[in-house]
Structures are given as C-alpha cells and as structure tokens.
N, C-alpha and C positions, 0 to 999 in steps of 0.2 A: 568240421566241428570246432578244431580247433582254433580256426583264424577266428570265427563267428564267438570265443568266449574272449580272444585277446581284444577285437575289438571295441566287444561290449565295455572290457574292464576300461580300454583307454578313456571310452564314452565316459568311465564314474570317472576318470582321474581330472578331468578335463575342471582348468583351477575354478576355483565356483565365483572370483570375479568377475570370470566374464559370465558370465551366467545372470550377476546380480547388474552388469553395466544394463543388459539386453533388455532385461525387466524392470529397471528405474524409472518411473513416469518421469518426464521433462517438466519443469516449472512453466506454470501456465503463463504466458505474458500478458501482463493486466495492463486495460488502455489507462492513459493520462487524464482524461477527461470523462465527462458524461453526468447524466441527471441522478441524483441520489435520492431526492422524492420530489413532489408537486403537492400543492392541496388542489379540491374540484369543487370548491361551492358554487360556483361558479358555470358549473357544465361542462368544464374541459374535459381534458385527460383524465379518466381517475388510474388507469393503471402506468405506474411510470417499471422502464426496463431498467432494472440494475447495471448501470458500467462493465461489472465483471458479468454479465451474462447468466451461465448456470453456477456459478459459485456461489455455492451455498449460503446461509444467512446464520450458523450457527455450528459448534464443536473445528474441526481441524480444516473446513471447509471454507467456513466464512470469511467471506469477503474484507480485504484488512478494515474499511473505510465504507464506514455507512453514515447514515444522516434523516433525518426528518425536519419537517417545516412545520408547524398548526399553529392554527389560531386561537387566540387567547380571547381575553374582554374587550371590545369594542375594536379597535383598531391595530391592537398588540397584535402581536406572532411571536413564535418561539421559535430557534434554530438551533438543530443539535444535532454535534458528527459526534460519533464514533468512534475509538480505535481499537477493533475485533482482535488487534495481535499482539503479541509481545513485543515486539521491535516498536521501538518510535518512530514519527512518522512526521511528517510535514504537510497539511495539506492548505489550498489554495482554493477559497469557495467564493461564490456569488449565488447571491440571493438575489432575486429577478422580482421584480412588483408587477402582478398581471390586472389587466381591467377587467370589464365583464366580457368585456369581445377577446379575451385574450391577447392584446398587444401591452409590450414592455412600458409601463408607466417610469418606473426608476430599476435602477441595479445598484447592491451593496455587492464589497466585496472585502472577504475576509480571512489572515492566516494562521494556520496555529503550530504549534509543535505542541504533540500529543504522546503522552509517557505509553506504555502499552500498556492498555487496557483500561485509557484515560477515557473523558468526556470531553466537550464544552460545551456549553447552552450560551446565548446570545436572545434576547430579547431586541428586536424589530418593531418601530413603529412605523407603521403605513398612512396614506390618505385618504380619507373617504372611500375615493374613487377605486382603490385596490379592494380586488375581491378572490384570487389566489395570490402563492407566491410558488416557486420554481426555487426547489436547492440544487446547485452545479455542480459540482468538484470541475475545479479549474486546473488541475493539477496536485502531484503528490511526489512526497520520497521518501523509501524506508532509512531512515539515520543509522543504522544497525550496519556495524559492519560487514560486508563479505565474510563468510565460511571461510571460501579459500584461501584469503588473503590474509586472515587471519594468523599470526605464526605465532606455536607455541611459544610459552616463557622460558624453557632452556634449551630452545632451538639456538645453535651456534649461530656466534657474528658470521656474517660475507667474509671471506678469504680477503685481506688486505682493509678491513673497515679502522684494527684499531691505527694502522699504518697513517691510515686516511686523519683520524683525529691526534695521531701523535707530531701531521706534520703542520695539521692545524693549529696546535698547540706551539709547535717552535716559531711558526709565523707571528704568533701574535707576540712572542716571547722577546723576540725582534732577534730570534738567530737563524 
C-alpha cells in the first residue's frame, strides 16, 4: 500500500513541463505555393482547394493568406489577397488569364508586403477572349520575427561582446 501511495505522489510531482511539451500541437507547415481562388464562368473548376488544406477560413485558424479574383464590367476583374494574421507577410501572386477551353492566354504577376490584417485589391484588365482568371500564390514570408530568437531588452550582453566593441573602438582610434 505504501509503495502504491509513494508512487502515485511521484506521478503528481512529475514537473508539469513535461507534461505541457507532450501536449503542445506542432505548427502546421504551410506550402509555398497553390491556388487561392479561380472564377468558372466559363465551366471550369468552380471549387478551388485552399493551399493550407483544412485550415480554417476564419478566428485562430485561418489561413494567414487568402485571396479572390471576380469579375467586374465588361472586361475588368478585381484581385484581392488577404492578410488573416498579425504578423506581416510578403506574398508573391500571379494572376493566370483563362480562355473558354481553359488554356493560359496571359499571366500577371504581382508583390506586396502586407501590415497584418491589411488588403490589397488590384484591378485587372483582360481581352475579350478571357473568360476566367486563376489567383496563385507564388510564394510567401511571415516578416515577424521568431519567438525564439527574440531576446528580451535586459537580457545581458554575450560574455566578451562589450571587449569586442572596445577593441573595435581602439582600431579605429588608430591605437
């Protein structure tokens, strides 16, 4: 009986670090690339896959980097990304000009650096002959510093840093 209560207590003593490493979800790794929407008047596709898959479209979920394409008056289109997060972001898109048969008539391509929780819209003129258009993401990068890398503001200098600028300082000093 006894060993069965020392064990248990060890079981509660057990540091609740590891406990919380064990149970921390992994940050999902989001691809570089992929389709962010398509228009179908055309007959194509009308459902386009999200890049990020199952991540969400809204609250703590959503996907950092969304986007739509549609059509305006006559030959116009509109194109607008998204930036679902706080962190700024970079992103790299092409806009694809589709026929009726679907084959690539022209590609735009276009970058932005996006505050978080910014827009941008881009207005698109097309040729006749265009009848959808296809938004890309060609690439992205969150600007936002690393967490980790992060070091507080009265984290101490490196062991020998102010050494380092005081002999920098007699160099240039010419002694």
């Amino acid at each position: 009986m006894c060993k069965i209560l020392v064990l248990f207590l060890c079981a509660l003593c057990v540091p609740s670090f590891l406990l919380a490493e064990v149970s921390k979800p992994k940050a999902k790794e989001l691809p570089q690339s992929g389709v962010l929407s398509e228009s179908a008047t055309a007959g194509t596709r009308a459902e386009v896959a999200n890049p990020w898959g199952d991540v969400g479209l809204g609250g703590d979920d959503a996907a950092p980097i969304s986007g739509s394409i549609s059509r305006g008056k006559g030959n116009n289109w509109i194109m607008k990304v998204f930036n679902n997060s706080e962190d700024p972001y970079t992103v790299n898109l092409e806009v694809e000009q589709l026929t009726a048969n679907g084959t690539r008539a022209r590609s735009d391509y276009y970058s932005y650096t996006l505050k978080g929780g910014a827009n941008a819209e881009q207005p698109i003129s097309a040729t006749p002959q265009v009848k959808d258009m296809r938004l890309k993401l060609r690439n992205w990068k969150n600007l936002a510093p690393k967490k980790e890398e992060a070091a507080p503001k009265d984290a101490p200098k490196a062991e020998g840093a102010e050494g380092a600028q005081e002999n920098a300082d007699n160099t240039e000093a010419g002694e």
